[in-house]
PDB file of N, CA, C and O in Angstrom:
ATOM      1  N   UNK A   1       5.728  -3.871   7.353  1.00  0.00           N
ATOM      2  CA  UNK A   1       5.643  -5.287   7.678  1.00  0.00           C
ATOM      3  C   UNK A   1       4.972  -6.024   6.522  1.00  0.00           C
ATOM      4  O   UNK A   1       4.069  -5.450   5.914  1.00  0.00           O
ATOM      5  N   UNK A   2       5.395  -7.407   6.134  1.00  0.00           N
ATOM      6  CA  UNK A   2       4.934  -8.020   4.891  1.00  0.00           C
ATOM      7  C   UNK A   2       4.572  -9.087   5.460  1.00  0.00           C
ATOM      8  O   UNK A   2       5.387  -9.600   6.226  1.00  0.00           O
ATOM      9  N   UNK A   3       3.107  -9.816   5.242  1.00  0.00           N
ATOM     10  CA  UNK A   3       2.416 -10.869   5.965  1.00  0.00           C
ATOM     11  C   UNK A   3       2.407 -11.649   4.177  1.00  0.00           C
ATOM     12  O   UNK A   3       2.745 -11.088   3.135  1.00  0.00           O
ATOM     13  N   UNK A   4       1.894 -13.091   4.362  1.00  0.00           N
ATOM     14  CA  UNK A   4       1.522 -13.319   3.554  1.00  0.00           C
ATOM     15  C   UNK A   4       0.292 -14.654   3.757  1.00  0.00           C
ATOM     16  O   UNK A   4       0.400 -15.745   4.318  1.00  0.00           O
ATOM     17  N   UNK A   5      -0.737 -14.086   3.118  1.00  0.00           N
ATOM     18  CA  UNK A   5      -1.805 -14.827   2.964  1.00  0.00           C
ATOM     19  C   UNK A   5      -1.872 -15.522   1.559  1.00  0.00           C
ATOM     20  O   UNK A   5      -1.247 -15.155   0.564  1.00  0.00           O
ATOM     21  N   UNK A   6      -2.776 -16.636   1.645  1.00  0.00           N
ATOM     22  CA  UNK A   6      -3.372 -16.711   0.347  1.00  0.00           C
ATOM     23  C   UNK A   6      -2.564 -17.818  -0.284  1.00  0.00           C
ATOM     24  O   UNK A   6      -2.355 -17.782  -1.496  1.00  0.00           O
ATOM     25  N   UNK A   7      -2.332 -18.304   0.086  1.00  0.00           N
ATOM     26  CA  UNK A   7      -0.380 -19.075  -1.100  1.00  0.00           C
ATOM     27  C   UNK A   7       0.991 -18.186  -0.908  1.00  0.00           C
ATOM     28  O   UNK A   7       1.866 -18.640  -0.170  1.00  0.00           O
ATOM     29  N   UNK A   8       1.160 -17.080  -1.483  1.00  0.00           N
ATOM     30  CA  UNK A   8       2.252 -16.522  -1.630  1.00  0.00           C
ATOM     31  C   UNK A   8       2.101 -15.022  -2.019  1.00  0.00           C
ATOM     32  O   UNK A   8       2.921 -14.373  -2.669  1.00  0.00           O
ATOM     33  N   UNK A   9       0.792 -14.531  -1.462  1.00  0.00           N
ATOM     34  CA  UNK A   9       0.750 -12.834  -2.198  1.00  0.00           C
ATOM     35  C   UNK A   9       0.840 -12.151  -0.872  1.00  0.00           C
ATOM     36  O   UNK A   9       0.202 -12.476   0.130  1.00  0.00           O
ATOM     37  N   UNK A  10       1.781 -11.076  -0.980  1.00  0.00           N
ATOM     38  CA  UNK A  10       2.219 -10.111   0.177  1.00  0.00           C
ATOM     39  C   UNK A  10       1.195  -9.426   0.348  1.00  0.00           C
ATOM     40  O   UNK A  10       0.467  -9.092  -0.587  1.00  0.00           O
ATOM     41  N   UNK A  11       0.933  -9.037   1.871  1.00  0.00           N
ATOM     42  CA  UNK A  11      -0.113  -8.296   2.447  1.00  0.00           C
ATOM     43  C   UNK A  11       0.515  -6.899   3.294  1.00  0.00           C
ATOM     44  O   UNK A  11       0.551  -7.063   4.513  1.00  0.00           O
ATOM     45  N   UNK A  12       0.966  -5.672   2.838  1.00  0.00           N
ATOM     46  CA  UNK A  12       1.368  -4.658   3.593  1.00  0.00           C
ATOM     47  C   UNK A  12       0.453  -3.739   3.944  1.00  0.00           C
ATOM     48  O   UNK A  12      -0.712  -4.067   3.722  1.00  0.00           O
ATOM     49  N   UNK A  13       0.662  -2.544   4.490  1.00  0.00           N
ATOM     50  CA  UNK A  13      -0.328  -1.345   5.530  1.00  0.00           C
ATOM     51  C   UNK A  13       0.473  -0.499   4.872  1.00  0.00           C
ATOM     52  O   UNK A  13       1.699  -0.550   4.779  1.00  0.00           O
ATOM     53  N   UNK A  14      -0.367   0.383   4.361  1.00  0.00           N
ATOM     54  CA  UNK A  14       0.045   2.111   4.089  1.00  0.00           C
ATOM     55  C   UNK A  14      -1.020   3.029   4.115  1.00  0.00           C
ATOM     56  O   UNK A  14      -2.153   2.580   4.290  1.00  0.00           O
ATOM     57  N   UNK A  15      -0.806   4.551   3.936  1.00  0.00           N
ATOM     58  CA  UNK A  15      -1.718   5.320   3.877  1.00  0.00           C
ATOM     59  C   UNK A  15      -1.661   5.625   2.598  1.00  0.00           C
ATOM     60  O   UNK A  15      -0.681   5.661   1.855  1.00  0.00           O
ATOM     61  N   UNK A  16      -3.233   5.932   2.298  1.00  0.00           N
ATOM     62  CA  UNK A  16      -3.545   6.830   1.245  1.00  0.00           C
ATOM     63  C   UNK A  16      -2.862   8.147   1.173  1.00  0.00           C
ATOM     64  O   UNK A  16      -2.977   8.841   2.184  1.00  0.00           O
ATOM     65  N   UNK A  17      -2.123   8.668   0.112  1.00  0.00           N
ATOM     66  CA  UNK A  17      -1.698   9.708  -0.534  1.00  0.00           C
ATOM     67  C   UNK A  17      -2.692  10.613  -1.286  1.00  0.00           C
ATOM     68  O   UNK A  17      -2.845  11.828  -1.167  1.00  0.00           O
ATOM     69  N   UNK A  18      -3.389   9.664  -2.161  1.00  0.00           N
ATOM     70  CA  UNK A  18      -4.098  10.253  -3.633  1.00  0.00           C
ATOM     71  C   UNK A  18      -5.154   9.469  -3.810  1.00  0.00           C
ATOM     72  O   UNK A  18      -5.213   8.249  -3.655  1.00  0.00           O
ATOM     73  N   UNK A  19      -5.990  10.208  -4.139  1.00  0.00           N
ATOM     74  CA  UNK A  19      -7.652   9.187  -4.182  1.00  0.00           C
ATOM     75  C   UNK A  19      -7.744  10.373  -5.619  1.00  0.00           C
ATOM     76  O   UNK A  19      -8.957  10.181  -5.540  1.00  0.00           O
ATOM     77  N   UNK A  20      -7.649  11.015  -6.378  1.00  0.00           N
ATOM     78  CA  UNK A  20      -8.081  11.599  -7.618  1.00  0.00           C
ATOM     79  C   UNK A  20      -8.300  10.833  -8.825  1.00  0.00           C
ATOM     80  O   UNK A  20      -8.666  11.412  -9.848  1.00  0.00           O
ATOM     81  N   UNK A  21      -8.105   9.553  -8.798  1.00  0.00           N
ATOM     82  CA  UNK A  21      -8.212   8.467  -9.704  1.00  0.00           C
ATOM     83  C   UNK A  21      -9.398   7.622  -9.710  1.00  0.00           C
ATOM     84  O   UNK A  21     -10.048   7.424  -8.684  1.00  0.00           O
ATOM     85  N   UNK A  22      -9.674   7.155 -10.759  1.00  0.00           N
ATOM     86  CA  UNK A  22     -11.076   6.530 -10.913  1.00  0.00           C
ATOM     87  C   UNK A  22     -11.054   4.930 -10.236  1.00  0.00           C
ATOM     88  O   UNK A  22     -11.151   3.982 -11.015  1.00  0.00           O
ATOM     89  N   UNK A  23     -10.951   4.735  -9.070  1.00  0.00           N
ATOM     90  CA  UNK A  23     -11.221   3.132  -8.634  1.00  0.00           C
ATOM     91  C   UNK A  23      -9.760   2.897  -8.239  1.00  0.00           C
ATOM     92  O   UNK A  23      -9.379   1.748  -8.016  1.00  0.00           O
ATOM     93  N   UNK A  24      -8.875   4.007  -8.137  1.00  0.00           N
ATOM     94  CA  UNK A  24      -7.796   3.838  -7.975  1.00  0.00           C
ATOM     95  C   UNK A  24      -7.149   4.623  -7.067  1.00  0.00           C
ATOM     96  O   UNK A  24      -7.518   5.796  -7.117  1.00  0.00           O
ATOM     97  N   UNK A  25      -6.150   4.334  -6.101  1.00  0.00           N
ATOM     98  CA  UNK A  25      -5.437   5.352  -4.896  1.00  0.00           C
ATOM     99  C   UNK A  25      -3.952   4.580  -5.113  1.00  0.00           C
ATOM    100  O   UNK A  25      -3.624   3.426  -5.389  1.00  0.00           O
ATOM    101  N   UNK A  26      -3.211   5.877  -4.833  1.00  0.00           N
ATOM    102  CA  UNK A  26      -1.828   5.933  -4.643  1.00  0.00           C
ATOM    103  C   UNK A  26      -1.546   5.683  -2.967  1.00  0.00           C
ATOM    104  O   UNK A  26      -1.672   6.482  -2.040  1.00  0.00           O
ATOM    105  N   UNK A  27      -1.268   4.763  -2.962  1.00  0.00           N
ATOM    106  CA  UNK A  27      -0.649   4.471  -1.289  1.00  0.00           C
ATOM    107  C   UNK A  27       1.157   4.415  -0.860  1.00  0.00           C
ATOM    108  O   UNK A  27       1.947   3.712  -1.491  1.00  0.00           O
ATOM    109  N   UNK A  28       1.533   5.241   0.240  1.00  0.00           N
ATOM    110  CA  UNK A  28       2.697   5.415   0.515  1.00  0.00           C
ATOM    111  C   UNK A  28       2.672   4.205   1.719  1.00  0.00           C
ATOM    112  O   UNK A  28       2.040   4.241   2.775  1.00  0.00           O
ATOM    113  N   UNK A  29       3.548   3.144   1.226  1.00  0.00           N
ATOM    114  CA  UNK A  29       4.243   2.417   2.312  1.00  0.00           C
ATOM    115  C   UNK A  29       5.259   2.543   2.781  1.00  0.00           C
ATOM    116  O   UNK A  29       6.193   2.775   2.013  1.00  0.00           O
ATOM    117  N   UNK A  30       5.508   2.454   4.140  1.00  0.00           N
ATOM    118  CA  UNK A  30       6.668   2.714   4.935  1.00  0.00           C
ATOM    119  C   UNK A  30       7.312   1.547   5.409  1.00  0.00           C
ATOM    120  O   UNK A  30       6.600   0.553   5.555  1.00  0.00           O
ATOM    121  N   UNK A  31       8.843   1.447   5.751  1.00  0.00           N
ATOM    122  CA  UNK A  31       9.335   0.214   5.988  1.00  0.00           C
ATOM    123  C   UNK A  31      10.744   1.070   6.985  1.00  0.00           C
ATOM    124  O   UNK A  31      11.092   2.241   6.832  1.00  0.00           O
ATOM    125  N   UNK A  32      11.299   0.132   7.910  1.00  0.00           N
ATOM    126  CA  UNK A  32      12.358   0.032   8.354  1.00  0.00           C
ATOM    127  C   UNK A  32      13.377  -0.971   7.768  1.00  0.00           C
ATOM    128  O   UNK A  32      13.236  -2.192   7.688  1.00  0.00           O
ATOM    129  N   UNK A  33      14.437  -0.218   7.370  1.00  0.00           N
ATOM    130  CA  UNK A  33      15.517  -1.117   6.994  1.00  0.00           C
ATOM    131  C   UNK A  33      16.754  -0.566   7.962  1.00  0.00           C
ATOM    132  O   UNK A  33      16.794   0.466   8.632  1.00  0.00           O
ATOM    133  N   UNK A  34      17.649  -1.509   7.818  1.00  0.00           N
ATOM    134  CA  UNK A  34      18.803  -1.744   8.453  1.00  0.00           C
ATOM    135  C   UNK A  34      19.786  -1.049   7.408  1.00  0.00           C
ATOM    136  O   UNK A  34      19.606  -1.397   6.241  1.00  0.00           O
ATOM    137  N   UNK A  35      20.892  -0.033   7.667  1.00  0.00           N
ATOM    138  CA  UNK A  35      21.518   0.363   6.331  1.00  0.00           C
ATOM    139  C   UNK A  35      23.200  -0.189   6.832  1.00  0.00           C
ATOM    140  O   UNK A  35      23.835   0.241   7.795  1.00  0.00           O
ATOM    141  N   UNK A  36      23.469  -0.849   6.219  1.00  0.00           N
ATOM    142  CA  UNK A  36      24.745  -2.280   6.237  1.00  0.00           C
ATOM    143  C   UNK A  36      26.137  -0.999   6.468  1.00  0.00           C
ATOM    144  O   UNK A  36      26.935  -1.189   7.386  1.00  0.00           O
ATOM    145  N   UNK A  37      26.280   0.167   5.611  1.00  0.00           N
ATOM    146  CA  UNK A  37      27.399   0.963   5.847  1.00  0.00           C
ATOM    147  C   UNK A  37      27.565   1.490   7.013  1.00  0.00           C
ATOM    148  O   UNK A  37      28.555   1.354   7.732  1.00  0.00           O
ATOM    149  N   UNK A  38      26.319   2.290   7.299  1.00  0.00           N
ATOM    150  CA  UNK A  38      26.218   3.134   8.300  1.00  0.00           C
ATOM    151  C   UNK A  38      25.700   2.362   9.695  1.00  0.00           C
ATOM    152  O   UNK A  38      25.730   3.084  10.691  1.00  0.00           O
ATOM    153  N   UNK A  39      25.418   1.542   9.815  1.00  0.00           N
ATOM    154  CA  UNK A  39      24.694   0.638  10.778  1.00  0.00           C
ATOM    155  C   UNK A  39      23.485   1.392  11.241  1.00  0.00           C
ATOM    156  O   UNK A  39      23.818   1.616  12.405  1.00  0.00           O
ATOM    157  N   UNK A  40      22.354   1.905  11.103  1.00  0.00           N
ATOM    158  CA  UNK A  40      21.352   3.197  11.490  1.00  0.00           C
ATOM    159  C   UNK A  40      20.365   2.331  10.822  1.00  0.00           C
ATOM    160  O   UNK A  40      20.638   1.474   9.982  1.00  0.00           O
ATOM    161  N   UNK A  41      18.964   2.686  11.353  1.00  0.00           N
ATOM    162  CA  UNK A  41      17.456   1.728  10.967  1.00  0.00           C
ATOM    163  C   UNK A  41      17.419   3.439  10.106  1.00  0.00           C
ATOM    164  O   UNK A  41      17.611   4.592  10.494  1.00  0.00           O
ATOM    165  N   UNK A  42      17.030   2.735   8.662  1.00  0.00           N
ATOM    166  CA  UNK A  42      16.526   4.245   7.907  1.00  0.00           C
ATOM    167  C   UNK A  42      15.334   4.224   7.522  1.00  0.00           C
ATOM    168  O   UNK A  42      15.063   3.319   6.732  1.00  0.00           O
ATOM    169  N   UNK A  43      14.480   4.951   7.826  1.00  0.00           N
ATOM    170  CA  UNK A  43      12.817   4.942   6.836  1.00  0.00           C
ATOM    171  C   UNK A  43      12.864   4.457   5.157  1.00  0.00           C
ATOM    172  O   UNK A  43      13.577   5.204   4.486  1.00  0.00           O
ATOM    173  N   UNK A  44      12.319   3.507   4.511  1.00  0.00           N
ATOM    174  CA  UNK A  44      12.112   3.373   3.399  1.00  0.00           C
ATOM    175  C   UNK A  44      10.652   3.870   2.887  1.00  0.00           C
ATOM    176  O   UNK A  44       9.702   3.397   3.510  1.00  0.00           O
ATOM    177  N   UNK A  45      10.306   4.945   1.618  1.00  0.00           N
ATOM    178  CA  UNK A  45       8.856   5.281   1.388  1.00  0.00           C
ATOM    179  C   UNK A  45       8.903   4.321   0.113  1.00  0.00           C
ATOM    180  O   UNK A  45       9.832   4.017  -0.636  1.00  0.00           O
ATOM    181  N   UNK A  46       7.253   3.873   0.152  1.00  0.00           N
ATOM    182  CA  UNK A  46       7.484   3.259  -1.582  1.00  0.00           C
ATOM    183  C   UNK A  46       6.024   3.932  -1.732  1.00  0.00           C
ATOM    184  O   UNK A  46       5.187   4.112  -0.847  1.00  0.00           O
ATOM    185  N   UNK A  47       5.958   4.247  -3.088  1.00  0.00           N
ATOM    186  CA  UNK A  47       4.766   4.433  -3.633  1.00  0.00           C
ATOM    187  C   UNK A  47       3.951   3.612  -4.887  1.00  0.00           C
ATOM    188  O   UNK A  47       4.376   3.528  -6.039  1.00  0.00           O
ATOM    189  N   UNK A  48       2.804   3.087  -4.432  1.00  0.00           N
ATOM    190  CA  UNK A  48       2.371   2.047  -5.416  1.00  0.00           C
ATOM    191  C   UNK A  48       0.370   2.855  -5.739  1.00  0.00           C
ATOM    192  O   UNK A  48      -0.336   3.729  -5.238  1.00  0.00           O
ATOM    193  N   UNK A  49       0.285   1.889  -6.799  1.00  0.00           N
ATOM    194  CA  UNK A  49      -1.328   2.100  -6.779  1.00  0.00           C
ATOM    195  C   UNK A  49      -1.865   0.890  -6.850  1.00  0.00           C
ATOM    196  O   UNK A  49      -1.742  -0.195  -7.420  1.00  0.00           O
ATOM    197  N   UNK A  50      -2.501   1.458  -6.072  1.00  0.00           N
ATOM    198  CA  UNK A  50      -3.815   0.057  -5.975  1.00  0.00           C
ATOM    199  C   UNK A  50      -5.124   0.454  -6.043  1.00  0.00           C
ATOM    200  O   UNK A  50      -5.610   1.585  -6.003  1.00  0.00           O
ATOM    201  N   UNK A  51      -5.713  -0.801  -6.170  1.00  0.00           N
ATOM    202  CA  UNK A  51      -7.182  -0.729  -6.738  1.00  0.00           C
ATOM    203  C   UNK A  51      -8.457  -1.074  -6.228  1.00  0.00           C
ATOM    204  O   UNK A  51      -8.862  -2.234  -6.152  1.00  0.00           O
ATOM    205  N   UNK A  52      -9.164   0.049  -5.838  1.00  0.00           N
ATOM    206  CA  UNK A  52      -9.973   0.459  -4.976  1.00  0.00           C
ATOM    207  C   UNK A  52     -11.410   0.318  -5.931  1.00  0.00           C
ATOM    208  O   UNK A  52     -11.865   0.978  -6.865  1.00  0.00           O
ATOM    209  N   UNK A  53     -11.817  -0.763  -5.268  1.00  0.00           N
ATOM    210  CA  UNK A  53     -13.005  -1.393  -6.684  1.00  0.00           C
ATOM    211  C   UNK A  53     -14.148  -0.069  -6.087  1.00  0.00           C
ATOM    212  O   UNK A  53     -14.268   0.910  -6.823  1.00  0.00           O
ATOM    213  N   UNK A  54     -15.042  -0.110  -4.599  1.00  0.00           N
ATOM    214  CA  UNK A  54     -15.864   0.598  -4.732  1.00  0.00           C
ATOM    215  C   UNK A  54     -15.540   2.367  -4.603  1.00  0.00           C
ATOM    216  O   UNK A  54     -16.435   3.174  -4.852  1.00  0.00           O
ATOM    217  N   UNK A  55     -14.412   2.720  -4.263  1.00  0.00           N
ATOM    218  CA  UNK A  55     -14.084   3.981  -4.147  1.00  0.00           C
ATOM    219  C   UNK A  55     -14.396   4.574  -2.779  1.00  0.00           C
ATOM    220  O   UNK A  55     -15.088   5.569  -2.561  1.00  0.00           O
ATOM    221  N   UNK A  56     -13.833   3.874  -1.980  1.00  0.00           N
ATOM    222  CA  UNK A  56     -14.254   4.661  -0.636  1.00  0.00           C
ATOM    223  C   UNK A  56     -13.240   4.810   0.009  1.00  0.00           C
ATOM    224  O   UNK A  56     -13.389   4.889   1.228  1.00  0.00           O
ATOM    225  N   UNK A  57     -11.945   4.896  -0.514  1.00  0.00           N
ATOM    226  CA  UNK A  57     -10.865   5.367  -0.072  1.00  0.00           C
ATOM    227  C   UNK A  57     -10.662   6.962  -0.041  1.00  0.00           C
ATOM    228  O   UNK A  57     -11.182   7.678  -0.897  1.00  0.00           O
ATOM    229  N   UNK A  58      -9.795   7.518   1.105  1.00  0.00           N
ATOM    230  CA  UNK A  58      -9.409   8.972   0.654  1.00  0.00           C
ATOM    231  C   UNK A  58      -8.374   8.890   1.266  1.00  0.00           C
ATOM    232  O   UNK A  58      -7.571   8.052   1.676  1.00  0.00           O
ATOM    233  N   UNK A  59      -8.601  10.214   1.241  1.00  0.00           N
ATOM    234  CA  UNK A  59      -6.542  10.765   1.411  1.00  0.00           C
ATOM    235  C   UNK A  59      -6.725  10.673   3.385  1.00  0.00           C
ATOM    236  O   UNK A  59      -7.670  11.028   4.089  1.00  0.00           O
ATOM    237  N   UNK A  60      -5.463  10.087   3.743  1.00  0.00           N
ATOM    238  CA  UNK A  60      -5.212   9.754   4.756  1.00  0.00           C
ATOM    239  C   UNK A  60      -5.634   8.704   5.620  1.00  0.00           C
ATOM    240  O   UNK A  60      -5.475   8.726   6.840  1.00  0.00           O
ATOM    241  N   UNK A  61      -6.309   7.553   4.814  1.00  0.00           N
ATOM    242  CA  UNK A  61      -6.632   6.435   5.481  1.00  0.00           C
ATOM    243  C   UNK A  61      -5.415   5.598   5.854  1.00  0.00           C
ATOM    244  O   UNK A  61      -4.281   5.876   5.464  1.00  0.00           O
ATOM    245  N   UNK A  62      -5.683   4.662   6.553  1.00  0.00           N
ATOM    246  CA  UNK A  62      -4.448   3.853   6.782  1.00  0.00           C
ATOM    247  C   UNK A  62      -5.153   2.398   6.001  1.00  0.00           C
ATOM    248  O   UNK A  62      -6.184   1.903   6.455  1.00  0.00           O
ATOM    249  N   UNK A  63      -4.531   1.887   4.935  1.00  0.00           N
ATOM    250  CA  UNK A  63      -5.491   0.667   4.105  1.00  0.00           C
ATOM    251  C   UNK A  63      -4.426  -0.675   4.281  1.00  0.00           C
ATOM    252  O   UNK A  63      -3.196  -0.717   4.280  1.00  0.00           O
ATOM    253  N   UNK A  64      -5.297  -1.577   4.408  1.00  0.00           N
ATOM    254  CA  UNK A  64      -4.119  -2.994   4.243  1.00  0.00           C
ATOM    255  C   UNK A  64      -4.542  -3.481   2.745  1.00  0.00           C
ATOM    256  O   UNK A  64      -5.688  -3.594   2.309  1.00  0.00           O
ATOM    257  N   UNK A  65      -3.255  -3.748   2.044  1.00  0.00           N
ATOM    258  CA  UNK A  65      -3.025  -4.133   0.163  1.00  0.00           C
ATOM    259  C   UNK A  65      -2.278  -5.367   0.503  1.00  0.00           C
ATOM    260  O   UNK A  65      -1.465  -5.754   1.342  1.00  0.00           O
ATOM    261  N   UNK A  66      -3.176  -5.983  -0.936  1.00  0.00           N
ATOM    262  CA  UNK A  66      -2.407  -7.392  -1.024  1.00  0.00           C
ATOM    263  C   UNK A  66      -2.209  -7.468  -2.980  1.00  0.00           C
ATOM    264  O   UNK A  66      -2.665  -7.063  -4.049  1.00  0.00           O
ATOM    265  N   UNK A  67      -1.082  -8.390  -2.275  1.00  0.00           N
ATOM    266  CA  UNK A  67      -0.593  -8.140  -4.345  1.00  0.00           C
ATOM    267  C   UNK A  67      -1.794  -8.946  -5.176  1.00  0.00           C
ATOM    268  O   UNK A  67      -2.533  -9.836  -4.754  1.00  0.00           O
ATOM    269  N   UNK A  68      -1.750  -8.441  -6.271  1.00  0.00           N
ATOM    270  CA  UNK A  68      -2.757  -9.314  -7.011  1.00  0.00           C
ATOM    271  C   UNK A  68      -2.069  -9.271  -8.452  1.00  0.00           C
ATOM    272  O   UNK A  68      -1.136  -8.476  -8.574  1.00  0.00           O
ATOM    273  N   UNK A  69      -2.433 -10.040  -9.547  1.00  0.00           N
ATOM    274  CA  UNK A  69      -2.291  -9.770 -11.330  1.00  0.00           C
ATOM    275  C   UNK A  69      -2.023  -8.657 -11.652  1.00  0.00           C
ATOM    276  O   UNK A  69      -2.207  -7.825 -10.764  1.00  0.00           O
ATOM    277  N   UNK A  70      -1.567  -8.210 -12.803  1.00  0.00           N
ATOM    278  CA  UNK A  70      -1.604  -7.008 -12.929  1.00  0.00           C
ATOM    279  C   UNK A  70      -2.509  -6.470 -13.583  1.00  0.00           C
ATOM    280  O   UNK A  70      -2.801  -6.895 -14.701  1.00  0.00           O
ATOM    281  N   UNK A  71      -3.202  -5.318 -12.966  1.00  0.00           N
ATOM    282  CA  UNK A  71      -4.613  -5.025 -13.013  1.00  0.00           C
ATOM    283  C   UNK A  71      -4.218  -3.438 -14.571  1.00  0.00           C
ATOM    284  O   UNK A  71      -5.221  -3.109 -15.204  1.00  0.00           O
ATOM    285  N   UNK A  72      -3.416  -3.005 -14.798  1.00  0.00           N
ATOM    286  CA  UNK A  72      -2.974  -2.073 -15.885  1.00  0.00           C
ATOM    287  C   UNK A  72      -1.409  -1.978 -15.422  1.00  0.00           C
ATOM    288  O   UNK A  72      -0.761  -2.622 -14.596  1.00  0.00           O
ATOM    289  N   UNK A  73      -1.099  -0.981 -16.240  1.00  0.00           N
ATOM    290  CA  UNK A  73       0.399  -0.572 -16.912  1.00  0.00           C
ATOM    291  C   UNK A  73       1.495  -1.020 -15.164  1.00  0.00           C
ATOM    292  O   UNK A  73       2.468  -1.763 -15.036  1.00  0.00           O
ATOM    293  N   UNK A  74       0.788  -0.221 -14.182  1.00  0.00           N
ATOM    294  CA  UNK A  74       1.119   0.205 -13.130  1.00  0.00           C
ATOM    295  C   UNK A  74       0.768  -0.532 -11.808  1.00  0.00           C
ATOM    296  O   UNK A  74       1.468  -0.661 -10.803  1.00  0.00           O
ATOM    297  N   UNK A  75      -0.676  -1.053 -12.095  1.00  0.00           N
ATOM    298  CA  UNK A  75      -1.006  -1.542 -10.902  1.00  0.00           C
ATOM    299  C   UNK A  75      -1.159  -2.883 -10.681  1.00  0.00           C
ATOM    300  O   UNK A  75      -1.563  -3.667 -11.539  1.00  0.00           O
ATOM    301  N   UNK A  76      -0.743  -3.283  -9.162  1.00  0.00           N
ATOM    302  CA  UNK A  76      -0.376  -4.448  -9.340  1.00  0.00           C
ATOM    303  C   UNK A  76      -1.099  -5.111  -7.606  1.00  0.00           C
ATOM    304  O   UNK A  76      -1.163  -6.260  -7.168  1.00  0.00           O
ATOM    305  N   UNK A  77      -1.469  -3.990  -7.103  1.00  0.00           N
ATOM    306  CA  UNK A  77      -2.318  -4.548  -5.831  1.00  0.00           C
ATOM    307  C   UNK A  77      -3.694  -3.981  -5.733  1.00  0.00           C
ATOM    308  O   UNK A  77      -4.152  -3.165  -6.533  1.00  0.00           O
ATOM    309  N   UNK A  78      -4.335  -4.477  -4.679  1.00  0.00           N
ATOM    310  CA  UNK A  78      -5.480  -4.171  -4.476  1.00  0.00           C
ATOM    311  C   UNK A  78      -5.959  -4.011  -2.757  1.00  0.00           C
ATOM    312  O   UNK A  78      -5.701  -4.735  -1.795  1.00  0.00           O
ATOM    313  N   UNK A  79      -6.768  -2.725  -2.866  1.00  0.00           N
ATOM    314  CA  UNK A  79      -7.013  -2.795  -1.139  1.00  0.00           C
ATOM    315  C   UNK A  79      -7.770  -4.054  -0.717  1.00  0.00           C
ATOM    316  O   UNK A  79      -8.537  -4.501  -1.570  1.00  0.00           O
ATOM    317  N   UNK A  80      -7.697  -4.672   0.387  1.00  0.00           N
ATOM    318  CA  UNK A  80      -8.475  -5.283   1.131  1.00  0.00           C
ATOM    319  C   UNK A  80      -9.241  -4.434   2.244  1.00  0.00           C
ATOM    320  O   UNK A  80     -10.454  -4.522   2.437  1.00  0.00           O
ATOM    321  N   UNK A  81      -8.671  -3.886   2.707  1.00  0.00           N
ATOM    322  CA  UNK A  81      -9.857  -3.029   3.925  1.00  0.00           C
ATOM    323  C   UNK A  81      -9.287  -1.770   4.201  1.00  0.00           C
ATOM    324  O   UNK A  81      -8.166  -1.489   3.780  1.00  0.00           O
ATOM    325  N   UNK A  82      -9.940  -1.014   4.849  1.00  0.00           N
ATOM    326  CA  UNK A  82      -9.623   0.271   5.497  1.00  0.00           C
ATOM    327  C   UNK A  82      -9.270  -0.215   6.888  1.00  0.00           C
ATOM    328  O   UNK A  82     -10.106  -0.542   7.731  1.00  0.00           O
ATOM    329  N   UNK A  83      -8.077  -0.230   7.036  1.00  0.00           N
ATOM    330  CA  UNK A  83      -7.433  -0.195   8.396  1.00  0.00           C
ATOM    331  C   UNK A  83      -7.919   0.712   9.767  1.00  0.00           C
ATOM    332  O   UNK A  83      -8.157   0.251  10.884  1.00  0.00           O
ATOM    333  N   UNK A  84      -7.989   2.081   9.354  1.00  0.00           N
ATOM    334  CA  UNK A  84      -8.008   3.553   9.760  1.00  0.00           C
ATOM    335  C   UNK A  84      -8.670   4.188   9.006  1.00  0.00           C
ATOM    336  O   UNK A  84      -7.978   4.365   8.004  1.00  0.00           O
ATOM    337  N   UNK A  85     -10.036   4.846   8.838  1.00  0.00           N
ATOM    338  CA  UNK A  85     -10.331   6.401   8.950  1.00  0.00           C
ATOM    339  C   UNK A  85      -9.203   7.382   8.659  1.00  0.00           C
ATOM    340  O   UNK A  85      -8.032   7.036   8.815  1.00  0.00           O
ATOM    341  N   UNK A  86      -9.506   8.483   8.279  1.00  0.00           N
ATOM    342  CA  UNK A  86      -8.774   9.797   8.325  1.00  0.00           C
ATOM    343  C   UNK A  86      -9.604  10.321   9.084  1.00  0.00           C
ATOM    344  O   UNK A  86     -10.612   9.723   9.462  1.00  0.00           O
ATOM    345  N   UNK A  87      -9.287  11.596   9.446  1.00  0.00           N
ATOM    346  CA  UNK A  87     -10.412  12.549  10.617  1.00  0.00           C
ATOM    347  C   UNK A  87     -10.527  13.323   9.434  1.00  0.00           C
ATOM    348  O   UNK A  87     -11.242  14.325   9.419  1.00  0.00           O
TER     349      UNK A  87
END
C-alpha cells in the first residue's frame, strides 16, 4: 500500500531483510498486483535500502519508509518507525 504524506513522498510498510550495514537495512516490500494476461492478483517483492539513522532496526521487523533525496548510489528512503518488533 502507498500513502502519501508530506507534499508528494510515498510512504510504504515492509520488513527488514538485512541490518549488516552501517545505518542502513535492506527492506523487502510486498505489493498485490493485478496481472492483465492471466487475470490472477500476483505477489510483487521489491527490494530497496533505506536509512536507518540510529540503528535499531533488525532482521524481521515490520518498518514504515518514506522516500526521501538521494541519500548514496542506492538509497533513496528512509525509515520512519518500527511498525512491528521481530520475536
Amino acid at each position: 500500500m502507498v500513502r502519501r504524506e508530506r507534499g508528494q513522498r510515498k510512504v510504504v510498510v515492509g520488513r527488514v531483510v538485512s541490518d549488516k550495514m552501517d545505518k542502513t537495512v535492506i527492506v523487502q516490500i510486498e505489493r498485490l498486483i493485478h496481472h492483465s494476461e492471466y487475470n490472477k492478483i500476483v505477489r510483487s517483492r521489491t527490494r530497496v535500502k533505506a536509512h536507518d539513522e540510529a540503528n535499531q532496526c533488525r532482521v524481521g521487523d515490520k518498518v514504515r519508509l518514506m522516500e526521501t533525496r538521494p541519500l548514496s548510489r542506492e538509497k533513496r528512503w528512509r525509515v520512519v518507525e518500527i511498525v512491528e518488533k521481530a520475536l
